[in-house]
N, C-alpha and C positions, 0 to 999 in steps of 0.2 A: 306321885312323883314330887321331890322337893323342889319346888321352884324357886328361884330368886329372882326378884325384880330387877329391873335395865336401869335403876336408881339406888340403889343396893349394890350392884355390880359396877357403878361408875364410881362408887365413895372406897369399895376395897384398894389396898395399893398396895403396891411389892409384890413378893414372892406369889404370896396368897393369891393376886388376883394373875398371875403369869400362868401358876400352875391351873387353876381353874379355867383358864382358857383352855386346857388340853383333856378337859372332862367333858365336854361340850361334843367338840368332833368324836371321842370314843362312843359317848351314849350315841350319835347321829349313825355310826360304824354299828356298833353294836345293833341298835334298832333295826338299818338298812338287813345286813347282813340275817338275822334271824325273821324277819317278815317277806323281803322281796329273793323268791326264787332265783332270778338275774343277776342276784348278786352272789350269791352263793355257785353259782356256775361259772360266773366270771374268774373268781378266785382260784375252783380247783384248775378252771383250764390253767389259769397264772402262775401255778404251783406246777403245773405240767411243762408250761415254756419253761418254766426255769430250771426244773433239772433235764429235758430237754436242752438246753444252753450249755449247763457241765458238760453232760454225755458228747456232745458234738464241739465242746470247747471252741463255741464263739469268740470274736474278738472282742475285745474291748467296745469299740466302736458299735459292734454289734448288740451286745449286751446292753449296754446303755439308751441306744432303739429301740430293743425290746421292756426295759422297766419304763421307760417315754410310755409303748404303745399301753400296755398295762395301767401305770397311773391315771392315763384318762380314760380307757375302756372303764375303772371303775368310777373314778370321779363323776364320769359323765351319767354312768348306770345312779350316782349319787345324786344330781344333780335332778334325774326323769322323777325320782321316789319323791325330791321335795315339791317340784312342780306337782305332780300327782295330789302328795299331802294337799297341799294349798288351795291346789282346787277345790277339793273334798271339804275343807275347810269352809271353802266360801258357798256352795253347792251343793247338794244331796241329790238333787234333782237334773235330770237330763238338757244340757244345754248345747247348741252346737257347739260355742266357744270353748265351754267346759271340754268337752270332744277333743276341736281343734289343740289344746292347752298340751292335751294328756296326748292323743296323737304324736305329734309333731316333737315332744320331748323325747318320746319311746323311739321315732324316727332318727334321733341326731343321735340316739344311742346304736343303732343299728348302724346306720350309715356311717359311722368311726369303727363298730366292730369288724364288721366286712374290710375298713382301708386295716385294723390291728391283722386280720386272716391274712392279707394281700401282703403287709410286711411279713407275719411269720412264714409264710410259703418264702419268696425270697432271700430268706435269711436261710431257713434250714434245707429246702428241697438241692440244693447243691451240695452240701454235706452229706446227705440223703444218697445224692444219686454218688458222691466219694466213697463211699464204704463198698460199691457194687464196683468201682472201675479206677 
């Protein structure tokens, strides 16, 4: 991996150093996305609300809800991988804390994915139950 130092990267300026900010979050995308399962299922489901969204021609209002819940189901899915990393980092060996770290991140991803379910029902099952009546 070509690494560049955090002193090396504070002396770039301009464009150079703009656009390489945006290599950064891709390899982070990139990495997430082909190692953690979670995230790759978060997506197609995403892929699913959305053209789910066409088909039932949401509002605006709604639509906009719906890329909200999206954006942090995965953020948040991004957020579990690096706490994960970090501890593995610090860790190899079985600690509660380490536990507690990795737990409770995996938790706040679940407990926002359940509230993203509670808004897609919401939003589509009344569309749902339109087409019947």
């Amino acid at each position: 991996m070509n690494m560049i130092s955090r002193d090396e990267r504070k002396q770039q300026k301009g464009i150079k150093k703009f656009l390489n900010s945006f290599t950064y979050p891709i390899k982070g995308l990139r990495y997430a996305y082909k190692n953690e399962q979670n995230l790759a299922v978060d997506v197609g489901i995403a892929l699913l609300v959305l053209i789910a969204s066409f088909i039932f021609k949401v509002s605006k209002t709604e639509f906009a809800l719906l890329i909200l819940t999206i954006g942090l189901v995965i953020s948040l899915e991004l957020v579990n991988t690096a706490i994960e990393a970090t501890v593995d980092l610090v860790t190899q060996e079985y600690h509660p804390l380490a536990k507690v770290a990795k737990d409770t991140s995996a938790a706040a991803v679940l407990v926002f994915s359940i509230v993203a379910v509670i808004i897609g029902l919401v939003i589509f099952i009344p569309k749902i139950i339109g087409l019947f009546f």
